[in-house]
VEXDORO-596536 format. One line per field, with one value per residue: residue number from 1; x, y, z of N, C-alpha, C, O, CB in turn. Coordinates in steps of 0.02 Angstrom, whole numbers. Glycine has a CB too. Layout:
residues N
n = [NUM	...]
n_c1 = [X	...]
n_c2 = [Y	...]
n_c3 = [Z	...]
ca_c1 = [X	...]
ca_c2 = [Y	...]
ca_c3 = [Z	...]
c_c1 = [X	...]
c_c2 = [Y	...]
c_c3 = [Z	...]
o_c1 = [X	...]
o_c2 = [Y	...]
o_c3 = [Z	...]
cb_c1 = [X	...]
cb_c2 = [Y	...]
cb_c3 = [Z	...]
This chain:
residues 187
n = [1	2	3	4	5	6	7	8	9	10	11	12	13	14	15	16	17	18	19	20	21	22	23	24	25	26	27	28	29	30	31	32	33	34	35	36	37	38	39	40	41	42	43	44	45	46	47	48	49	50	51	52	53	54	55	56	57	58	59	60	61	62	63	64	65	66	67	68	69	70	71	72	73	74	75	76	77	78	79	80	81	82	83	84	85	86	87	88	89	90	91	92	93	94	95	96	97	98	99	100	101	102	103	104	105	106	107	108	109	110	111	112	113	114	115	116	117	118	119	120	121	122	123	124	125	126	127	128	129	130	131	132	133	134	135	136	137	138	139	140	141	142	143	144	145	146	147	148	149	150	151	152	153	154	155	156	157	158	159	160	161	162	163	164	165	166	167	168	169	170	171	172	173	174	175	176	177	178	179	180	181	182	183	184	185	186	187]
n_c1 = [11581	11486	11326	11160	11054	10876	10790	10862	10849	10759	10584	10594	10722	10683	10585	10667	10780	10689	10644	10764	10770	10656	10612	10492	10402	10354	10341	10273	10184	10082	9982	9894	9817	9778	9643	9682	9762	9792	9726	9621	9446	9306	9273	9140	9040	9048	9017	8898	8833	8704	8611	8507	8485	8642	8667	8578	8651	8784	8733	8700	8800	8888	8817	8832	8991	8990	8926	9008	9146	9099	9105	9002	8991	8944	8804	8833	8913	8787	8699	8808	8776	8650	8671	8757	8668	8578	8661	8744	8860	8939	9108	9169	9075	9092	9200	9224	9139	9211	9312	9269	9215	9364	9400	9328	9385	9365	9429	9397	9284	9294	9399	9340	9258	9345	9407	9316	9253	9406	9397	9280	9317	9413	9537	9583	9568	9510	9443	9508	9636	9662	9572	9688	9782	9728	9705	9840	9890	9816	9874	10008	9989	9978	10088	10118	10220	10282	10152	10081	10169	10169	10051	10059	10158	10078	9985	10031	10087	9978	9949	9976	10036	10033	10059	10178	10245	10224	10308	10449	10439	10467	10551	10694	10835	10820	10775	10879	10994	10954	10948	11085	11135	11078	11155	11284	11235	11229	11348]
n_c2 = [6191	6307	6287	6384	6424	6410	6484	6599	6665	6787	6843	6865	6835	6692	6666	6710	6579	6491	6509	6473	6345	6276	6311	6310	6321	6422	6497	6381	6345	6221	6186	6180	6306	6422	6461	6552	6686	6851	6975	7116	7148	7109	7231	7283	7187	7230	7368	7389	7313	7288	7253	7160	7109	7055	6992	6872	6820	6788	6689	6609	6598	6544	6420	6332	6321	6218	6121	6090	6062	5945	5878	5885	5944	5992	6020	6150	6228	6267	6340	6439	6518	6558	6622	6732	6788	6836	6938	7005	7091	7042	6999	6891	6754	6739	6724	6606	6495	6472	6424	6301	6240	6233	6122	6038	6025	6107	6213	6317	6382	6419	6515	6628	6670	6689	6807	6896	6890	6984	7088	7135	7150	7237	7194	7170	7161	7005	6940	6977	6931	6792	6753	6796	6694	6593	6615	6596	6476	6394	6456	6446	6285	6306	6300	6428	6540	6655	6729	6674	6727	6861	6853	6794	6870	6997	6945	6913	7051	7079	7003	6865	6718	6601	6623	6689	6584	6534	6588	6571	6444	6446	6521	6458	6477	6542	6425	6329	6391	6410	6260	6226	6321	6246	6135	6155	6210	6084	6027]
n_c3 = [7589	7680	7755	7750	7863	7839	7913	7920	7819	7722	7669	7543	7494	7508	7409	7279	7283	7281	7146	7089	7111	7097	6946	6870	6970	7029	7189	7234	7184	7107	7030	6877	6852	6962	7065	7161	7155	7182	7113	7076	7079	6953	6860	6811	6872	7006	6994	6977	7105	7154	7065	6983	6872	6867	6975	6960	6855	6891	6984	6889	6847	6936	6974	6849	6837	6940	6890	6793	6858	6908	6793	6687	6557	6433	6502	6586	6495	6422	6557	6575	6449	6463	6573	6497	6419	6507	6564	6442	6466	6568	6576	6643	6637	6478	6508	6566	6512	6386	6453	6484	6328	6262	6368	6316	6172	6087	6004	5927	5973	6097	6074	6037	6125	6232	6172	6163	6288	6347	6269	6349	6473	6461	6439	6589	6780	6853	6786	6634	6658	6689	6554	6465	6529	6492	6315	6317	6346	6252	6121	6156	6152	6000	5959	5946	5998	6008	6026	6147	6222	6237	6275	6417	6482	6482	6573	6691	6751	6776	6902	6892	6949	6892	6753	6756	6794	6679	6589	6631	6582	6451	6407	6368	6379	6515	6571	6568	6623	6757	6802	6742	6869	6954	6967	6993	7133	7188	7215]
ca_c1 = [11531	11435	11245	11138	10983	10805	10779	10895	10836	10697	10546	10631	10797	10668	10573	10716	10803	10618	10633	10808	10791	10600	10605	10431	10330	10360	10306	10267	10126	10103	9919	9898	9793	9748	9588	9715	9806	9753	9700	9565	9371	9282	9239	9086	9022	9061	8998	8818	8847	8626	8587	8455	8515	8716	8666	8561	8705	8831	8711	8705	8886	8906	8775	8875	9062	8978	8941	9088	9175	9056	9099	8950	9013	8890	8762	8884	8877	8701	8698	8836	8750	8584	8716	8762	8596	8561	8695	8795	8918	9001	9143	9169	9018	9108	9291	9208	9129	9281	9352	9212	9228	9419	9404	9276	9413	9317	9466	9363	9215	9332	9423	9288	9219	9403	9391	9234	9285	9410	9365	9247	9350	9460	9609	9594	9539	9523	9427	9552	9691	9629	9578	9745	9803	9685	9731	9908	9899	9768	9941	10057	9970	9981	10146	10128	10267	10276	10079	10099	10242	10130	9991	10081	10185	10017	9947	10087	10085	9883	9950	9960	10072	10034	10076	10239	10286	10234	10350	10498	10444	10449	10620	10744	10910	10820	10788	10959	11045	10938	10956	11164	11153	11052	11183	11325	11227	11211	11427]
ca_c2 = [6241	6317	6277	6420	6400	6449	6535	6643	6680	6819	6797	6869	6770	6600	6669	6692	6509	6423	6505	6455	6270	6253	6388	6292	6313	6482	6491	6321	6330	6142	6163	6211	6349	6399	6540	6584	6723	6885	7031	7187	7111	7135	7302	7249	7152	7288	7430	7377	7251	7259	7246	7102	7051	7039	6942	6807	6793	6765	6644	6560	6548	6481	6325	6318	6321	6160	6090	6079	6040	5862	5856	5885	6013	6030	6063	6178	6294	6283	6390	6479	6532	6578	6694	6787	6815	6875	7018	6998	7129	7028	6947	6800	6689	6721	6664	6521	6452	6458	6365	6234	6240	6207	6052	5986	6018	6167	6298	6383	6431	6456	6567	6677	6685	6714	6868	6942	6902	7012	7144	7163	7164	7269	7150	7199	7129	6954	6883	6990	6903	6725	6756	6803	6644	6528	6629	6593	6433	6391	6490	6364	6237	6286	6333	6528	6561	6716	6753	6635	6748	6916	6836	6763	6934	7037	6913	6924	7126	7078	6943	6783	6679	6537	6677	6718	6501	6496	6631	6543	6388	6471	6554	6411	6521	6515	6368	6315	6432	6372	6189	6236	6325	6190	6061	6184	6202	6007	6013]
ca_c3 = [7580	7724	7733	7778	7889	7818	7967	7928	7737	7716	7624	7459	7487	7517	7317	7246	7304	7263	7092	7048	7107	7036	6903	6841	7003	7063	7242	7272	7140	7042	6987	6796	6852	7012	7064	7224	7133	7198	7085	7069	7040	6885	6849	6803	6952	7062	6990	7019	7137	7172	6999	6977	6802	6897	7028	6935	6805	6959	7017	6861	6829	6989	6954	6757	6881	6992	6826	6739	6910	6910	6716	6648	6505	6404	6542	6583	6427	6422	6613	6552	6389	6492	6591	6456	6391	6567	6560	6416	6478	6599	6549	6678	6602	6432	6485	6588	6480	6345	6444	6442	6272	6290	6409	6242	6105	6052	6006	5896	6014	6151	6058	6013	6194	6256	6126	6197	6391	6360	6260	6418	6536	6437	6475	6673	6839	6862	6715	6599	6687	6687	6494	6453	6536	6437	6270	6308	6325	6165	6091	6175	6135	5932	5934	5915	6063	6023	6053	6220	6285	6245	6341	6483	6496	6527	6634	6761	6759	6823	6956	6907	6955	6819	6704	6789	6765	6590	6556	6617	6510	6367	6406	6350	6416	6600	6598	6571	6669	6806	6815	6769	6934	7021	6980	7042	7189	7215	7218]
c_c1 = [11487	11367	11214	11068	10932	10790	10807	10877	10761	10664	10566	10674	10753	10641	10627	10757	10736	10617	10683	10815	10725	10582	10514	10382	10361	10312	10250	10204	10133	10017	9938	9873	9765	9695	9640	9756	9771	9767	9614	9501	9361	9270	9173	9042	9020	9011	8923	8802	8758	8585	8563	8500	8609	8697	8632	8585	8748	8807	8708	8747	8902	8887	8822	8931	9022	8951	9002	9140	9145	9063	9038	8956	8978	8821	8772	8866	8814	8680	8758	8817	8709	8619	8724	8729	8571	8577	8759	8865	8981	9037	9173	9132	9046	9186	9270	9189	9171	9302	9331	9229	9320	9428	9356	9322	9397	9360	9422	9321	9255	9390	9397	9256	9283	9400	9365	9253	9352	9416	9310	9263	9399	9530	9629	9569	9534	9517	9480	9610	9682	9614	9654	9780	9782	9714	9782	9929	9862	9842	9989	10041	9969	10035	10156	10159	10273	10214	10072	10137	10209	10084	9996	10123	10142	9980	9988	10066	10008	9906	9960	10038	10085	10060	10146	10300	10311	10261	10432	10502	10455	10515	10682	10818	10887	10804	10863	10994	11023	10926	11046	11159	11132	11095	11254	11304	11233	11316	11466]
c_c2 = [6244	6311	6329	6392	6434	6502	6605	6694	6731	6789	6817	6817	6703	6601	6644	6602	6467	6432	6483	6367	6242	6305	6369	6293	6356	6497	6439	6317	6287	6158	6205	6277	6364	6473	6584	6643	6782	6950	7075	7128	7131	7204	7303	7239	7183	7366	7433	7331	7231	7253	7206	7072	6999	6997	6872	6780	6779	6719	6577	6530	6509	6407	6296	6284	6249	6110	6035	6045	5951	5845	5856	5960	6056	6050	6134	6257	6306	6351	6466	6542	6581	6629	6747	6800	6871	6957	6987	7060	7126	6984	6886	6766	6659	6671	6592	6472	6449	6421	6283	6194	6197	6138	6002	5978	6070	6220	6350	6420	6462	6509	6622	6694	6706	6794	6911	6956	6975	7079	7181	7171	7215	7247	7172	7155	7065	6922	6919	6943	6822	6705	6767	6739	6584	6532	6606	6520	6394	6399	6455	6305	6230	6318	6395	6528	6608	6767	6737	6699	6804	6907	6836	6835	6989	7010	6915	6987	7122	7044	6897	6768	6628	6577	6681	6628	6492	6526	6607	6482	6395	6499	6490	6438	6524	6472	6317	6360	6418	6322	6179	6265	6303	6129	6100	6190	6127	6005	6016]
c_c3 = [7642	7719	7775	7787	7861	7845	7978	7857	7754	7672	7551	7460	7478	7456	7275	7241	7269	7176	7062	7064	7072	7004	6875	6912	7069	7119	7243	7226	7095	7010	6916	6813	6912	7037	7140	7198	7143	7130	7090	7040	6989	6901	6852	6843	7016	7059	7001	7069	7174	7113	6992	6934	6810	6912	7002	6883	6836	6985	6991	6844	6888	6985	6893	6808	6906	6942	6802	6779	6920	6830	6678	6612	6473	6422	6552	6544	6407	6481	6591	6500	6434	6537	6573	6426	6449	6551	6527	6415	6535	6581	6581	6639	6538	6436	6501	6544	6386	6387	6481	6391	6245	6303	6345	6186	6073	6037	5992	5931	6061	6141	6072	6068	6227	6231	6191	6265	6399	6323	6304	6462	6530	6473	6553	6725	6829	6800	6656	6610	6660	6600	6445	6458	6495	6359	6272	6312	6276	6142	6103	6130	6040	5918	5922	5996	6088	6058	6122	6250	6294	6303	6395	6516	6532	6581	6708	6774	6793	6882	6947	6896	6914	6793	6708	6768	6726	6562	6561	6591	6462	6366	6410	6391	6491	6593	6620	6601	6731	6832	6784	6833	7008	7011	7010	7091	7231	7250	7318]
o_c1 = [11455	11345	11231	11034	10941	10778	10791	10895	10718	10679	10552	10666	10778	10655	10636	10756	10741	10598	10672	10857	10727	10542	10478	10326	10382	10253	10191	10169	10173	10005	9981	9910	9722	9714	9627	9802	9715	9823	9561	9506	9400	9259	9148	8999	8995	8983	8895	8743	8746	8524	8612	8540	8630	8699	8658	8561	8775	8848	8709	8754	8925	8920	8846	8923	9040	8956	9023	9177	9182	9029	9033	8935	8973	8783	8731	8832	8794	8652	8745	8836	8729	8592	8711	8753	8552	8544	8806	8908	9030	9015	9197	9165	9044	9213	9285	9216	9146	9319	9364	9250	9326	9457	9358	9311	9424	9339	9409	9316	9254	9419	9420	9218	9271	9390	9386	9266	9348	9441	9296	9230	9427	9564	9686	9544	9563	9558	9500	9631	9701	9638	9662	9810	9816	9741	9792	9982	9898	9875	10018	10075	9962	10037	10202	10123	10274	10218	10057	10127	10205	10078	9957	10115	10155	9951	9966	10018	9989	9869	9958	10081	10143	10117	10175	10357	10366	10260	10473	10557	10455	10537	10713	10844	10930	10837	10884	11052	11069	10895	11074	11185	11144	11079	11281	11350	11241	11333	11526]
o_c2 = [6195	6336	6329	6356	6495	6557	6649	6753	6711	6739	6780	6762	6658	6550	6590	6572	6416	6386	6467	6332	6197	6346	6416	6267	6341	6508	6454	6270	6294	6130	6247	6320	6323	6530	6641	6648	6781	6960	7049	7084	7173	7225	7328	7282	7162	7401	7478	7312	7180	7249	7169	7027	6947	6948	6819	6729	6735	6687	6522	6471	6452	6356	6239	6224	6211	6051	5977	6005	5905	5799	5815	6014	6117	6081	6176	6307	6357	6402	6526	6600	6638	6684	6800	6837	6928	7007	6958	7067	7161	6928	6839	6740	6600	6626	6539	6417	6422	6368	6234	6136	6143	6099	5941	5931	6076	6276	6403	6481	6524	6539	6663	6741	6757	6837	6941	7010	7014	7125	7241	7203	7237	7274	7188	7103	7055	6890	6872	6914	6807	6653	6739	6719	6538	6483	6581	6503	6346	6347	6428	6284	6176	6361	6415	6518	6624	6816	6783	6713	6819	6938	6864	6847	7018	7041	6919	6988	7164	7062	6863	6790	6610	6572	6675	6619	6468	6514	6616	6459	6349	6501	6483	6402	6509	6447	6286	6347	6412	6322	6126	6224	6315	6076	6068	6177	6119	5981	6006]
o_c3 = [7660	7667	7834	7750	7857	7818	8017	7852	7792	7640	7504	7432	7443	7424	7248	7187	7235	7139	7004	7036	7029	7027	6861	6909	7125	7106	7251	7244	7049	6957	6906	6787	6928	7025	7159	7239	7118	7109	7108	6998	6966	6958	6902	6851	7068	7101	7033	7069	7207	7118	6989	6946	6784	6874	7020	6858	6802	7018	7019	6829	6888	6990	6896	6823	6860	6960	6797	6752	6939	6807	6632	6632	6473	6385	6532	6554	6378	6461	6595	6507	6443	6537	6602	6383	6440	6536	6554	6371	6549	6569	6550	6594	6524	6404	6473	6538	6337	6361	6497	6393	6216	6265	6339	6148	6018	6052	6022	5925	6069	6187	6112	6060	6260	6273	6241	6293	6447	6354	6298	6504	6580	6517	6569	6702	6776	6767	6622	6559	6604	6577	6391	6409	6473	6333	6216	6285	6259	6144	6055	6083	6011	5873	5887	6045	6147	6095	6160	6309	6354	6356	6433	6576	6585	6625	6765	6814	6833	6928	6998	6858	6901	6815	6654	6744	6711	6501	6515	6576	6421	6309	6463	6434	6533	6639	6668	6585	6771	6885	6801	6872	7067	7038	7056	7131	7291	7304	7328]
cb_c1 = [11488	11440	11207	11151	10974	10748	10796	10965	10817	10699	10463	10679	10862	10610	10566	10757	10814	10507	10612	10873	10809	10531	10685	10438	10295	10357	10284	10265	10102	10120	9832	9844	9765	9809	9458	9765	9829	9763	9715	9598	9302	9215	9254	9097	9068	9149	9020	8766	8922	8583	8617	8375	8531	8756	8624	8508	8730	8840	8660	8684	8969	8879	8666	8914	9088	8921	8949	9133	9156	8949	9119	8883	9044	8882	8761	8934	8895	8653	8727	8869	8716	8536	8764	8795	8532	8606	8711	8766	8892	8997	9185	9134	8935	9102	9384	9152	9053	9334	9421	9150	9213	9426	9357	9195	9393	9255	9525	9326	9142	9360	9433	9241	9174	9467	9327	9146	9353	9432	9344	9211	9380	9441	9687	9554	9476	9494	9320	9563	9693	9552	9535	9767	9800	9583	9731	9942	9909	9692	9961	10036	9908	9925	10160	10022	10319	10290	10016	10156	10341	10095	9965	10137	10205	9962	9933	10181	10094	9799	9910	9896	10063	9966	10044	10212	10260	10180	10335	10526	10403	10374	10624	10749	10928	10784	10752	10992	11049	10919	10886	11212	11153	10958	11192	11347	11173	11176	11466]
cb_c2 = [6227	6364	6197	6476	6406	6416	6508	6615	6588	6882	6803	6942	6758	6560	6748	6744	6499	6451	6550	6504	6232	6219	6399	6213	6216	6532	6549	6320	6378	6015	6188	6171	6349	6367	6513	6532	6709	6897	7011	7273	7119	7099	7331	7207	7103	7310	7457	7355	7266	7308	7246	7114	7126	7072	6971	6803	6829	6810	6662	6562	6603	6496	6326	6414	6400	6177	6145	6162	6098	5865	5791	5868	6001	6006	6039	6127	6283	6197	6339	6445	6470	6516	6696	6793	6743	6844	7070	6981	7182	7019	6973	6782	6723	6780	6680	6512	6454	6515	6390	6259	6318	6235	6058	6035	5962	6198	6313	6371	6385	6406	6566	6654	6615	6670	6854	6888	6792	6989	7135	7144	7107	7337	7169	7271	7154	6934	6885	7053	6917	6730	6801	6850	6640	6546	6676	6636	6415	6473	6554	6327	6234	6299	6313	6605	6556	6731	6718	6552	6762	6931	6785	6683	6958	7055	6832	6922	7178	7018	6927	6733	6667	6501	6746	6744	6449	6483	6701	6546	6359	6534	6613	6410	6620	6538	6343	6309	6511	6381	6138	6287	6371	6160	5997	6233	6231	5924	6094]
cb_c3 = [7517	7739	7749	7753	7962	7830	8018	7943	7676	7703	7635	7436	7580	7584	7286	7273	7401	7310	7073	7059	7189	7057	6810	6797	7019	7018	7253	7361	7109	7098	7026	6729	6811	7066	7098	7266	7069	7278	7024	6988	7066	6852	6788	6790	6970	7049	6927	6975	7202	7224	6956	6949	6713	6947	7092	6927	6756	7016	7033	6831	6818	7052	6910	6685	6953	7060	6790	6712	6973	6938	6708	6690	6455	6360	6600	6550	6355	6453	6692	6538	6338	6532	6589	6427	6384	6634	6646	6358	6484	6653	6523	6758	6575	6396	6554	6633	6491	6326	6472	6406	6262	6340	6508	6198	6068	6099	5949	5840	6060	6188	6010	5961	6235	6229	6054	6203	6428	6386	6210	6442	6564	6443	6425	6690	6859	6909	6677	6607	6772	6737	6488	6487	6589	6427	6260	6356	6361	6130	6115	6260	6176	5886	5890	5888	6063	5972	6016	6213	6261	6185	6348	6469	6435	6488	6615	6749	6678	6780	6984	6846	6997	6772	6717	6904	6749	6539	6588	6656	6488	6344	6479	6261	6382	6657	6561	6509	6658	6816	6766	6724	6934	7019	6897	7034	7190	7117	7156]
């Protein structure tokens, strides 16, 4: 068998190849979740982008985000909270802190703030996306596969790449058809 050089492979031909030998970490992506996935900003966040009440709910999710990042959770949802009091019409503050809530055990709240996030975002732009991804795995995580695969299905069509993974996890027939044609490739 001839071995072809990289160099010679475009950047589709080098996707394709990365997805059939790691079908689980489509373009070289291993984190669970990662904010590098590009899509459209909030709607939201944009549309007034000098809006007082925006900007010091952006300011606060950020402090909540540096939080939660040092583990302190339930500080956390406290800034978070005080966010969405701010301007409860953006839906970042609500997914974030779902998935606070989340990292505590908390389905239920983080459900219910997943909800809301994107009924505000009207399943779009980033925090739609990102909510979708959280939903879908909550849904993983209790066995509804079918709800998971909905989730993870729209979240791709936004961008994400996690989305795009957890779809061939969930697909039993690729997986196996692609680790049969990574052991014919080994030959």
């Amino acid at each position: 068998m001839t071995s072809i050089s990289r160099d010679c492979l475009s950047d589709h031909d080098r996707q394709v190849l990365e997805s059939i030998f790691n079908p689980s970490q489509i373009g070289g992506e291993e984190q669970l979740y990662s904010g590098e996935e590009e899509y459209p900003d909030d709607l939201q966040d944009i549309a007034e982008p000098d809006n007082p009440r925006i900007k010091q709910s952006q300011t606060l999710e950020l402090e909540a985000i540096k939080l939660a990042e040092h583990g302190k959770l339930q500080e956390a949802i406290t800034i978070f909270s005080r966010a969405i009091e701010i301007a409860p019409e953006r839906p970042a503050p609500w997914n974030n802190r779902a998935q606070a809530y989340r990292y505590l055990g908390n389905e239920k709240a983080a459900l219910e703030d997943i909800e809301q996030a994107l009924k505000l975002s009207k399943r779009s732009g980033r925090t739609g996306c990102k909510a979708l991804c959280q939903r879908g795995i909550l849904r993983r995580k209790n066995k509804d596969s079918d709800g998971a695969r909905e989730d993870f299905e729209d979240a791709a069509k936004l961008g994400s790449k996690f989305a795009r993974t957890q779809l061939i996890e969930l697909n039993p027939y690729a997986a196996l058809c692609n680790q049969m044609l990574k052991e014919v490739m080994k030959v």
